[in-house]
C-alpha positions as CSV (number, residue, x, y, z in Angstrom):
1,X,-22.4,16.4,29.5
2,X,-23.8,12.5,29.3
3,X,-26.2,13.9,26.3
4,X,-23.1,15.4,24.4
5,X,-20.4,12.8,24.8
6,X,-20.8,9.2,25.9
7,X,-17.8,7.4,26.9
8,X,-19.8,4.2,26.9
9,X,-20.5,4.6,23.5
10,X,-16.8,4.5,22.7
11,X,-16.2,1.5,24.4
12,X,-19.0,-0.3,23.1
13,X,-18.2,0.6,19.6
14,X,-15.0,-0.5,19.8
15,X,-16.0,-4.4,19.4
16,X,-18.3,-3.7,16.8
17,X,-15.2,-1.9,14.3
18,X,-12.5,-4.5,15.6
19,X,-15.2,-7.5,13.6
20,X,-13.9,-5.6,10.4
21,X,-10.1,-5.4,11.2
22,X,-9.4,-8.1,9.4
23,X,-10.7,-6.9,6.1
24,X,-8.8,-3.8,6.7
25,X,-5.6,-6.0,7.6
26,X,-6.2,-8.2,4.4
27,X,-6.2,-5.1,2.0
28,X,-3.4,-3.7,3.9
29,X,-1.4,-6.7,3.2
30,X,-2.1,-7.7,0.1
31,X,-1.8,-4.5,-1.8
32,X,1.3,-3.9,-0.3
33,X,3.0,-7.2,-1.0
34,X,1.9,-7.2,-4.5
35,X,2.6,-3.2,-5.1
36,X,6.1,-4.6,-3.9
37,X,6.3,-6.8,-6.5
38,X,5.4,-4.6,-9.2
39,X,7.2,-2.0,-7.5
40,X,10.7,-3.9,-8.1
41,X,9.7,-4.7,-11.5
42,X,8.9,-1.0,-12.5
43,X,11.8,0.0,-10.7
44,X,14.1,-2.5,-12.7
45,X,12.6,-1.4,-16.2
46,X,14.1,2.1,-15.0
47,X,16.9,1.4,-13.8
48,X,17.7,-0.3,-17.2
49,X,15.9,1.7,-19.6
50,X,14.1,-0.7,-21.5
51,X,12.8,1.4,-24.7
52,X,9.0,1.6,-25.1
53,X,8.3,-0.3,-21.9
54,X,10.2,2.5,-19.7
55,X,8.1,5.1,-20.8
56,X,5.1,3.2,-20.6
57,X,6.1,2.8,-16.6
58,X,7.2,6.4,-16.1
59,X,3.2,7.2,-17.1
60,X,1.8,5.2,-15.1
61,X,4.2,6.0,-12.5
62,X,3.3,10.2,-13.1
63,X,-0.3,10.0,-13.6
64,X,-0.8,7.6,-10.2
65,X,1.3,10.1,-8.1
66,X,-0.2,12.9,-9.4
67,X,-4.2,12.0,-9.1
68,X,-6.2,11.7,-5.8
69,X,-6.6,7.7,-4.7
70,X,-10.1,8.3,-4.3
71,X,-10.4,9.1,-7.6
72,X,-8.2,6.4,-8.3
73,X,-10.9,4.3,-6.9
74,X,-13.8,5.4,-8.6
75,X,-11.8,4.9,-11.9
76,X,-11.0,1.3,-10.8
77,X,-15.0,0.5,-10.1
78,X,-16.6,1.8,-13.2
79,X,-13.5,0.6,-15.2
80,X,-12.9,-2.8,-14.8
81,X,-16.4,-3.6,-15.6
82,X,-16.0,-1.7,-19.0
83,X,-13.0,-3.9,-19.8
84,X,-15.1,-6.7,-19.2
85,X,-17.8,-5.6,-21.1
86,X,-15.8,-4.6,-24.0
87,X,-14.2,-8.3,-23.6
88,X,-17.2,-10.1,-23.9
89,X,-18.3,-8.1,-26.9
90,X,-15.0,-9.1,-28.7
91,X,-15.0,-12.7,-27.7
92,X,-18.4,-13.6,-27.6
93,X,-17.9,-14.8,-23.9
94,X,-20.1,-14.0,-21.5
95,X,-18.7,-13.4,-18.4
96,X,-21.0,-12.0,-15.4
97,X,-20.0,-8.6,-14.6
98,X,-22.4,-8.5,-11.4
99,X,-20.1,-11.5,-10.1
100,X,-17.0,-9.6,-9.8
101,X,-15.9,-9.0,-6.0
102,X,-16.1,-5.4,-4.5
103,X,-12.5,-5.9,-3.3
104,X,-10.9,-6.7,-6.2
105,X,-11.4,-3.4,-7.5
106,X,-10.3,-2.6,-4.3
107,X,-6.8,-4.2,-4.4
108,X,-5.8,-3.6,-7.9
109,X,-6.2,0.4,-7.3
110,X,-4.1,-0.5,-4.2
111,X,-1.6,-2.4,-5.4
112,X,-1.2,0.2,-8.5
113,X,-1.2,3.1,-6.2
114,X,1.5,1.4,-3.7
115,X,3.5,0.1,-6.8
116,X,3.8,4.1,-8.2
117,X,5.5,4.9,-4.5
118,X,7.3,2.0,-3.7
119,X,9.4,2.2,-7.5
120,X,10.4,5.3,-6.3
121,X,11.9,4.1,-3.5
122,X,12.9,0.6,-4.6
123,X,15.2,2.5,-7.8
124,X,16.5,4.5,-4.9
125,X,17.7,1.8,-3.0
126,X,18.9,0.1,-5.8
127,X,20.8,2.6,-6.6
128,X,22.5,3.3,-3.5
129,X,23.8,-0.2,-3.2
130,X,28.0,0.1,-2.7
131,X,29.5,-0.4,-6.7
132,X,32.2,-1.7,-4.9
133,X,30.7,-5.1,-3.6
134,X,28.9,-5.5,-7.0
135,X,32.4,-5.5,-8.9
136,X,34.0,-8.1,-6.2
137,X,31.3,-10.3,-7.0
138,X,31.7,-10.0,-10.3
139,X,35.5,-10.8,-10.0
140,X,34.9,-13.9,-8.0
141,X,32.7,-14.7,-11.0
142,X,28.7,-14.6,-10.2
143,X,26.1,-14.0,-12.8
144,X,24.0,-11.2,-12.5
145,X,21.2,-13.3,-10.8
146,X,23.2,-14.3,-8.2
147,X,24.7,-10.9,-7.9
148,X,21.1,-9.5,-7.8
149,X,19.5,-12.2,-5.4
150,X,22.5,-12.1,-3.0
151,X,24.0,-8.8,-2.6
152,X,22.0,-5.7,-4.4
153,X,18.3,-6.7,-3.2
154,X,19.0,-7.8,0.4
155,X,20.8,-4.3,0.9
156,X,18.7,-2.6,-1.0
157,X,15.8,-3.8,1.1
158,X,17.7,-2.5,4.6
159,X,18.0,0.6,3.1
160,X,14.1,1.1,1.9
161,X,13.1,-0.1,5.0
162,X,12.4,3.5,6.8
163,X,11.0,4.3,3.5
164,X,8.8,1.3,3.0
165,X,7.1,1.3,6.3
166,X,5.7,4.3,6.6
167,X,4.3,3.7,3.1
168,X,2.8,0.7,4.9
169,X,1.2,3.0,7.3
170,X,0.4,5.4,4.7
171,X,-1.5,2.0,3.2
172,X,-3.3,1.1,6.2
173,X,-5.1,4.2,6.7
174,X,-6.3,4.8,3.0
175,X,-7.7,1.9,3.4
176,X,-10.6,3.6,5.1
177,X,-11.7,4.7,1.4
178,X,-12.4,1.4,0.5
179,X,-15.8,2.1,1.2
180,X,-16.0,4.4,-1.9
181,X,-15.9,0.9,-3.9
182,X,-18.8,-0.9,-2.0
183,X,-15.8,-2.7,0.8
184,X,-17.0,-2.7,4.1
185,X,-13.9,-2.4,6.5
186,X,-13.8,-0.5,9.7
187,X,-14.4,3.2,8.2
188,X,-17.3,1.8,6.6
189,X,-18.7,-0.1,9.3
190,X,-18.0,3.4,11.6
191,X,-20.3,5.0,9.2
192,X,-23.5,2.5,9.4
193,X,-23.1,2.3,13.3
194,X,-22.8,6.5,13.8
195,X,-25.9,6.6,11.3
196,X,-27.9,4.6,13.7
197,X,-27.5,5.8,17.0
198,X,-26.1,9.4,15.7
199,X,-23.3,9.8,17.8
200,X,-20.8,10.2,15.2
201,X,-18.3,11.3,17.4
202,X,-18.1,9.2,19.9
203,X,-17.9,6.3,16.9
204,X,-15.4,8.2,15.0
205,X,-13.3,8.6,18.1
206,X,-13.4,4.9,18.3
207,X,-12.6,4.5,15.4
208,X,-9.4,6.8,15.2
209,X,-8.4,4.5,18.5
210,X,-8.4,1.9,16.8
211,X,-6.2,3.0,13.9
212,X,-3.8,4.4,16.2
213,X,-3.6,1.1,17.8
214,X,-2.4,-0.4,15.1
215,X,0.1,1.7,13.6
216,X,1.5,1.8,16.7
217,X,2.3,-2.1,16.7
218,X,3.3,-1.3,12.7
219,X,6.0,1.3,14.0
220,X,7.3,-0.8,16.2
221,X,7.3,-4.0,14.6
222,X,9.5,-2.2,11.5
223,X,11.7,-0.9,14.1
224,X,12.7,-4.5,15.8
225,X,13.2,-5.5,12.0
226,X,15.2,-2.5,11.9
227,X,17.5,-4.0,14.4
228,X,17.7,-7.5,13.6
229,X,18.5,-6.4,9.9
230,X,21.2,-4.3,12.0
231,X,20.2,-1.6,10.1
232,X,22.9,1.0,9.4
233,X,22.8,4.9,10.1
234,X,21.9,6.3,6.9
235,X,20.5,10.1,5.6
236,X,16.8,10.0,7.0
237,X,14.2,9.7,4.8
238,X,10.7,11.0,4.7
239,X,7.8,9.4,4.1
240,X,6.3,10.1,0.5
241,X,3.2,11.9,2.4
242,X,6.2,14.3,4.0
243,X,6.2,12.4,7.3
244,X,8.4,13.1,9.9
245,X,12.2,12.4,9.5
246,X,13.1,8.8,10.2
């Protein structure tokens, strides 16, 4: 049984994936803060159907949710480079494509990817703020930015919460096809150590371990926000990747 499983070899890969967490962390992060921001702002082009410009979003929004992020990915890394190229040619510059970072292409398929879902769910909330709180602070006479800044996103964030966070998880673990774009995070790093010693199970196994770790944490970390937000009892959402009822 020692020659077909090794328990040690779990443990001691453990350490060796947990060096890259924070490069899994950092893409986590940063793709989901900025697909928020993009998020709100496709989500407020909708909302007010701005001509041209709405259309524009709800193609970018259809064609994202409807292709494969790994394929996503591989657009992203031969792409960019042929903007560049095609850049230099009409400016004369002559920037180095070689010099561009691996996880740039990395976040900007993130962050477009995240900001496809999380528009979705953003015009939802927005939309299911209470009409009637908006019209008393219009009596009482605040401008739309205040009205906006004060009353429809704070609310509307309590109620995308749920929503929102398993997104985040969703997040986290695509990140392990960062690799796809030359990133090494934890998947990546999982692959070179099982390719040298060959016990690809015991490495993946750590591996999964590891992610499970952490989106344990995740879960419960949104669900003390939860609470201090005082988080009302609303119809349960699921997850865009039909997770389980919230």
């Amino acid at each position: 049984m020692g020659k077909l499983f090794k328990f040690q070899t779990v443990l001691s890969s453990i350490p060796k994936l947990l060096a890259y967490l924070p490069t899994t962390l950092e893409i986590t992060i940063l793709a989901m803060f900025f697909g928020l921001l993009l998020g709100l702002f496709f989500a407020i082009i909708k909302l007010n159907k701005i001509p041209v410009i709405s259309q524009i979003v709800n193609v970018i929004v259809s064609f994202v949710r409807g292709t494969p992020l790994i394929v996503q990915l591989y657009l992203s890394y031969t792409g960019i480079p042929l903007i560049l190229k095609y850049y230099n040619y009409q400016h004369g510059t002559e920037l180095n494509i070689n010099n561009v970072p691996a996880l740039l292409f990395v976040l900007v398929t993130f962050t477009i990817n995240e900001s496809a879902y999380n528009s979705e769910n953003i015009r939802g909330a927005l939309q299911s703020v209470n009409k009637g709180q908006i019209e008393a602070a219009q009596s009482l006479g605040m401008t739309y930015r205040q009205i906006l800044t004060r009353i429809i996103l704070p609310e509307a964030f309590i109620i995308a919460l749920p929503t929102l966070g398993n997104t985040l998880i969703g997040l986290l673990k695509g990140t392990s096809l960062a690799f796809v774009c030359a990133v090494v995070e934890m998947t990546a790093q999982a692959k070179i150590i099982a390719g040298a010693n060959y016990r690809y199970f015991e490495v993946y196994l750590a591996l999964a371990l590891i992610y499970w770790i952490v989106t344990i944490i995740i879960e419960q970390g949104i669900k003390l926000l939860e609470k201090k937000l005082a988080l009302p009892n609303s119809v349960p959402l699921r997850s865009r990747k039909g997770g389980d009822w919230l």
